[in-house]
C-alpha positions in Angstrom: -68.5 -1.7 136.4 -68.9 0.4 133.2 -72.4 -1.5 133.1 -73.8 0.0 135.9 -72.5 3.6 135.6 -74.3 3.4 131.8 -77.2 1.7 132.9 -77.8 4.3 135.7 -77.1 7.3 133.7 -79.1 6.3 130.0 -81.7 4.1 131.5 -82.5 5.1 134.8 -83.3 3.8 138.2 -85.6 1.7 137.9 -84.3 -0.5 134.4 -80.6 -0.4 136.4 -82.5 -2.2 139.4 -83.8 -4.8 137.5 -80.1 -5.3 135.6 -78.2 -5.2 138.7 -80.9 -8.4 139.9 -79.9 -10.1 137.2 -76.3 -9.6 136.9 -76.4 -10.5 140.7 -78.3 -13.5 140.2 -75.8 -14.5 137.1 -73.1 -14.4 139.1 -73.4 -15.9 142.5 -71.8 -19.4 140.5 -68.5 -17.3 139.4 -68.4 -15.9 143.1 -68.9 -19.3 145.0 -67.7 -22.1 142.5 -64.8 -20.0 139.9 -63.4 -18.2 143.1 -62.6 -21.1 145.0 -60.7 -23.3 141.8 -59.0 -20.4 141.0 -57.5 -20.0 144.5 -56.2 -23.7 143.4 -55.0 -22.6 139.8 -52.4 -20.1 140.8 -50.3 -21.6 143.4 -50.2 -24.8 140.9 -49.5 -23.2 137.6 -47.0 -21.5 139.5 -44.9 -24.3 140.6 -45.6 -25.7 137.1 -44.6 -23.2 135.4 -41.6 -24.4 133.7 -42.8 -27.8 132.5 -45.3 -27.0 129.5 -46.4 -30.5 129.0 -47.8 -30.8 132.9 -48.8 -27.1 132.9 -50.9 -27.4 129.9 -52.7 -30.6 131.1 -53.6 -28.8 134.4 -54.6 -25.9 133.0 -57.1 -27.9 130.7 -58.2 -30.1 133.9 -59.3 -26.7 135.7 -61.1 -25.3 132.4 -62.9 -28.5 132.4 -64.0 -28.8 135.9 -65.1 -25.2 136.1 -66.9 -26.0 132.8 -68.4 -29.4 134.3 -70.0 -27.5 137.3 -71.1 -24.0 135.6 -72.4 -25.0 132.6 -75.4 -26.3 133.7 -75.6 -24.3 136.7 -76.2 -21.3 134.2 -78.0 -23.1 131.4 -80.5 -24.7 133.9 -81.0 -21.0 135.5 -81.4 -19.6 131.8 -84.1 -22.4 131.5 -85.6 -22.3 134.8 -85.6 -18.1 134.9 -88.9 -17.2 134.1 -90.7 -19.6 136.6 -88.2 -19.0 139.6 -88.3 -14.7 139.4 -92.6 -15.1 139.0 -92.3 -17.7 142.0 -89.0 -16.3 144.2 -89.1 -12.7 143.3 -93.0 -11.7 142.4 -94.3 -10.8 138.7 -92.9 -6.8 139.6 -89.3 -8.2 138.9 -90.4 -10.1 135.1 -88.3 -7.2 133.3 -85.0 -8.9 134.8 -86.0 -12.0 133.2 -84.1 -11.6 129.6 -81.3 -9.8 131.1 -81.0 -13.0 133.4 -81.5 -15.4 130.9 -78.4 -13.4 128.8 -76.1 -13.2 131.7 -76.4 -16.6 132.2 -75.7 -17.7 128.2 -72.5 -15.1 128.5 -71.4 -16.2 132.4 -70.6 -20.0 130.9 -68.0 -17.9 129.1 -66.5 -15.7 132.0 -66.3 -18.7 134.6 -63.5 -20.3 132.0 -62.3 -16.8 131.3 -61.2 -16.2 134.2 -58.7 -18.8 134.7 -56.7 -16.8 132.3 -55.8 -14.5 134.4 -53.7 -16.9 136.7 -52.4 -18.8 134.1 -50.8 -15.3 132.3 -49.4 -14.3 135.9 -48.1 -17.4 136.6 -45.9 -17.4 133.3 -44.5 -14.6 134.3 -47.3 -12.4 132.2 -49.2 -9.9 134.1 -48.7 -7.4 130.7 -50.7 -9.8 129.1 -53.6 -9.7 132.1 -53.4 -6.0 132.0 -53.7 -6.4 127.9 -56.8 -8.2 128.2 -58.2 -6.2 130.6 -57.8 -3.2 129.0 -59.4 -4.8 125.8 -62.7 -5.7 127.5 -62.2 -2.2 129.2 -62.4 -0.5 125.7 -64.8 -2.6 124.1 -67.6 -3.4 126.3 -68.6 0.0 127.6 -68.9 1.3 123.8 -71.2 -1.8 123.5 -73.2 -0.5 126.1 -73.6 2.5 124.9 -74.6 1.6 121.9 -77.4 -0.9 123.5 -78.8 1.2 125.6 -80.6 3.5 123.1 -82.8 0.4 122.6 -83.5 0.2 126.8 -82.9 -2.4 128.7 -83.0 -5.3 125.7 -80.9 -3.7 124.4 -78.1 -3.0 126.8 -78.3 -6.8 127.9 -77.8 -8.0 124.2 -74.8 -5.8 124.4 -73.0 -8.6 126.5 -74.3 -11.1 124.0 -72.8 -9.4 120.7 -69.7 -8.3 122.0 -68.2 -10.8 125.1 -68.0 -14.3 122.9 -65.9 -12.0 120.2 -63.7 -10.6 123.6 -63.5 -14.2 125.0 -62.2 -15.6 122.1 -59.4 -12.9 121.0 -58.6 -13.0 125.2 -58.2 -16.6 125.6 -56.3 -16.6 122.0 -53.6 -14.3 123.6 -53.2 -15.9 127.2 -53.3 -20.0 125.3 -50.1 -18.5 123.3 -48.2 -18.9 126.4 -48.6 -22.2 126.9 -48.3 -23.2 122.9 -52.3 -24.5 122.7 -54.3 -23.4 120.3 -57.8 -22.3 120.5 -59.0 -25.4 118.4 -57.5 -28.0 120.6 -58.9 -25.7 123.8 -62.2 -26.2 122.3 -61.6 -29.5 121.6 -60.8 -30.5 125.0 -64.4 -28.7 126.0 -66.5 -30.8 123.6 -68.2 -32.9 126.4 -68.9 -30.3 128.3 -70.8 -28.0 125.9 -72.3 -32.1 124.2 -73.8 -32.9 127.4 -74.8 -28.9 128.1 -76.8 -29.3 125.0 -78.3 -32.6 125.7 -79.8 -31.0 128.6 -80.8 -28.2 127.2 -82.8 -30.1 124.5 -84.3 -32.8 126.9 -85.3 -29.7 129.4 -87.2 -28.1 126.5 -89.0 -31.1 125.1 -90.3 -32.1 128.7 -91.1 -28.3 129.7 -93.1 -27.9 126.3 -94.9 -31.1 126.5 -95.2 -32.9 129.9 -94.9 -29.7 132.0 -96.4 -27.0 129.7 -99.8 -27.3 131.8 -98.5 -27.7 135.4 -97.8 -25.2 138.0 -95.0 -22.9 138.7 -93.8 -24.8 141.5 -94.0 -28.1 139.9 -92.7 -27.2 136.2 -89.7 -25.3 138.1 -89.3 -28.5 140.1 -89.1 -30.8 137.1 -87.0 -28.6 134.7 -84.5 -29.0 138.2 -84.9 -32.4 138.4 -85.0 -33.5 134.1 -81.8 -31.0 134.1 -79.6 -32.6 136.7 -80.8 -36.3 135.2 -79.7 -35.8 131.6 -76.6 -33.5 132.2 -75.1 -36.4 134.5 -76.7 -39.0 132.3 -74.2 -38.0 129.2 -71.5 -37.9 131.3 -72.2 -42.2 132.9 -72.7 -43.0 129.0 -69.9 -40.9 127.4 -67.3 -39.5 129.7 -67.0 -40.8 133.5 -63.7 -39.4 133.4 -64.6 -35.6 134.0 -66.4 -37.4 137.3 -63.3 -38.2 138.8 -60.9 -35.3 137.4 -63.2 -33.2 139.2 -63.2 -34.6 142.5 -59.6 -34.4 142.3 -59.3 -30.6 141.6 -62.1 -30.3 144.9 -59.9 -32.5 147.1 -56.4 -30.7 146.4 -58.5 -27.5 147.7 -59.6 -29.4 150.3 
């Protein structure tokens, strides 16, 4: 919570309203999706704990499906932010637009992230948890220091310089227990962030062309619609797989 104490003391009242909106906003998908997977992770890379080979392959499964469902949750929100907070929220909250659109680049990073931490406990680990969480504890408020001398731009490109370094040197140190490395984690994410991308681009060329000159309502309701289409459109052509791996992670929950 370093964020807010900064925020609050070096920008004020107002500029930590509008940041708090949009970390808020950024986070309801880690609160109702990456909660509920990771009540699944422990218990199961717990009693997998002593057969790499099956723990590894779970541990990717549940990176992927978080992956599958946040990505474009977040992406499409980046895309989507500056028509929903005019139409949803008024034109008095547009400063919490680029911090939004931010938070949601950098929350596609913490929803995988944070399947770490169960997967380091499980292993018998929790030094390494308490490692990792003292590295983002060092790091990130010095970052927002250092951001918020240039207001509130600043301060939310703070996240954006500083958490992909934090993610990468954190996820390095927990995949060492388990004997992947962060090539072959990446690897194993390559749909995800192929078909992230396809949507992203087809979002764009539609919102700048067919939707540039509609309404609010309607060009929010069509980046929705042109978002959902193409994300799940990769996946029928490329990878049905993820579809039903998936499922399967929901229904063990269930």
């Amino acid at each position: 919570n370093a964020d807010n104490l900064i925020a609050g003391k070096f920008l004020g009242k107002t500029m930590l309203g509008y940041y708090s909106l949009a970390f808020q906003l950024a986070s309801i998908p880690l609160d109702k999706i990456v909660s509920i997977v990771s009540q699944v992770a422990f218990p199961v890379f717990s009693e997998l704990q002593h057969n790499s080979k099956l723990l590894k392959d779970y541990f990717i499964k549940i990176v992927r499906s978080i992956a599958f469902i946040t990505f474009p949750i977040f992406l499409g929100t980046m895309l989507a932010a500056d028509d929903a907070v005019s139409l949803l929220l008024t034109d008095k909250w547009s400063p919490a637009i680029l911090p939004l659109k931010i938070l949601c680049v950098i929350s596609t990073l913490r929803a995988i992230n944070d399947i770490n931490i169960p997967l380091v406990i499980a292993k018998g680990r929790p030094n390494l948890a308490i490692l990792n969480t003292l590295i983002c504890a060092i790091v990130l408020p010095v970052a927002f220091y250092i951001g918020s001398f240039y207001g509130l731009t600043g301060f939310s490109y703070a996240w954006l310089f500083t958490f992909p370094v934090l993610f990468l040197i954190t996820t390095y140190i927990s995949l060492k227990t388990i004997n992947i490395s962060i090539l072959e984690y990446f690897k194993e994410l390559r749909h995800i962030f192929l078909a992230t991308i396809f949507m992203v681009i087809f979002v764009l060329v539609f919102r700048e062309t067919i939707l540039v000159d509609t309404s609010g309502i309607i060009r929010l309701s069509g980046i929705i619609l042109i978002g959902s289409v193409s994300y799940f459109l990769y996946y029928f052509i490329f990878n049905r797989e993820i579809l039903y791996e998936t499922r399967k992670i929901f229904n063990r929950k269930k």
